[in-house]
N, C-alpha and C positions, 0 to 999 in steps of 0.2 A: 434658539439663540445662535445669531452668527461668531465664529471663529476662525482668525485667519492665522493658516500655515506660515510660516516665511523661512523660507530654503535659502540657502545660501552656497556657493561653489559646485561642487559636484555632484550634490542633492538635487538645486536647481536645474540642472541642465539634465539629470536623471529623470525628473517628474514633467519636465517642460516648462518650467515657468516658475520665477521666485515666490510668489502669493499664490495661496490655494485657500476659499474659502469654503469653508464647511457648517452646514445647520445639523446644530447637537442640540438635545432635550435641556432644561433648563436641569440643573444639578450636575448638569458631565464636568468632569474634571479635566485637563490639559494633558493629561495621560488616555483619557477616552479620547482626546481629539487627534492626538499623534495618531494610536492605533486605527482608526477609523481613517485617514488620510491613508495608512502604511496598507489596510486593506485596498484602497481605491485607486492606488497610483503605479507605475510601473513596477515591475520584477527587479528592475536594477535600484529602482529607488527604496524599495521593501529591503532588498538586502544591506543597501548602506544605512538603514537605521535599526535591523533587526535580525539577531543571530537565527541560523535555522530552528535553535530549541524556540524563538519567540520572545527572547529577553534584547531589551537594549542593546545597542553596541554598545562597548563601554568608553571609546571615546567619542560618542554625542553628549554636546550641551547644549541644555535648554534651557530660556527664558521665556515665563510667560508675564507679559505686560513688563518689559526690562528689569525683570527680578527672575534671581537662577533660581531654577528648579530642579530639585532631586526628584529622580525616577519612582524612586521608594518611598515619597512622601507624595500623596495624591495633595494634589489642589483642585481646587472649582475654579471652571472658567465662568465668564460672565460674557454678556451680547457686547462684542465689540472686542471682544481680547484678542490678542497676537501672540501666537506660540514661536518664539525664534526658534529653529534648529540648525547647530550650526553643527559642519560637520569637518573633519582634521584638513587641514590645505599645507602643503606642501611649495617651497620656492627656492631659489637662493640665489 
């Protein structure tokens, strides 16, 4: 099943590109898709979603299919889902 990433601010410009799509086996969860993207993408973009021990950072939010997702509660994604990650942005 397809699954797309979607990066937002300094993630995006960390991986190269706002959508990243990924083919995950039928039962992965939106937590197998993060981690499998966080494998495959640059070192800069690995560490803005993932502490060196390999836990979340803990201010990433995610939505998958425009509903939050907690880290510690796995969901199933399904063909066609959209994982948002969005990550802190700064302005003033």
């Amino acid at each position: 099943m397809k699954v797309t990433i979607q990066c937002f601010a300094q993630l995006a410009r960390a991986a190269g590109a706002n959508d990243h799509v990924r083919e995950l086996a039928e039962g992965a969860t939106a937590q197998d898709a993060l981690r499998e993207f966080a494998e495959s993408t640059t070192a800069e973009a690995r560490a803005l979603l993932f502490t060196e021990a390999g836990e979340l950072q803990p201010t990433i939010l995610l939505f998958l299919d425009d509903e939050p997702l907690l880290w510690s509660k796995p969901r199933a994604a399904s063909d066609g889902s959209s994982l948002f990650v969005a990550t802190p942005i700064a302005g003033g």
